[in-house]
C-alpha positions in Angstrom: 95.6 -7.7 -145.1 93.3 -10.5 -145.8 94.6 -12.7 -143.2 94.0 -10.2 -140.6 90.7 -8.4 -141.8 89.1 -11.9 -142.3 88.2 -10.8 -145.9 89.5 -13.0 -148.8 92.0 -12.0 -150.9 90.1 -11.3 -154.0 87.9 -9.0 -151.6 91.2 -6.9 -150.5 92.0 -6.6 -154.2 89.0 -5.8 -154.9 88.5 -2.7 -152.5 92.3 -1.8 -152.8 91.2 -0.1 -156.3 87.9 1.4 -155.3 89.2 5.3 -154.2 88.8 5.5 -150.0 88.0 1.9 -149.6 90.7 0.9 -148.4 93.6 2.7 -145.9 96.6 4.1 -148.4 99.5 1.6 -148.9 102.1 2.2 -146.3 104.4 0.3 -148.5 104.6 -0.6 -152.4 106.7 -2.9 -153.9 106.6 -3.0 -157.1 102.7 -3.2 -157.5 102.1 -5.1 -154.6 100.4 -2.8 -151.8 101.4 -3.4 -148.4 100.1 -2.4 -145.3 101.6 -2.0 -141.3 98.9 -3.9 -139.0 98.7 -0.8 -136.7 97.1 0.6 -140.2 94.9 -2.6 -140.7 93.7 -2.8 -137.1 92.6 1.6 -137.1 90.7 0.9 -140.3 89.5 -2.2 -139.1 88.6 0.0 -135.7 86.7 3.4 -138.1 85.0 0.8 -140.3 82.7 -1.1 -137.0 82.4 2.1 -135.7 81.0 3.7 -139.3 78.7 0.3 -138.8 77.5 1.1 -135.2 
């Protein structure tokens, strides 16, 4: 997510716990939260259109 979002990691932490901040996990493992890039790349899409 970081890698791809441009964000640092502490940042994706960081929103991953803040309610609607962040697109749901498509994945857990454990308590790791992990995410398709078709999910990354919509919410990456809504959130510069929210911005516009």
């Amino acid at each position: 997510m970081a890698e791809r979002t441009g964000l640092s990691p502490n940042t994706v932490k960081s929103y991953a716990n803040i309610p609607g901040r962040m697109p749901q996990p498509d994945v857990m493992i454990g308590r790791v939260k992990g995410w398709f890039p078709e999910t990354i790349d919509r919410w990456i899409e809504r959130r510069a259109e929210k911005q516009s």
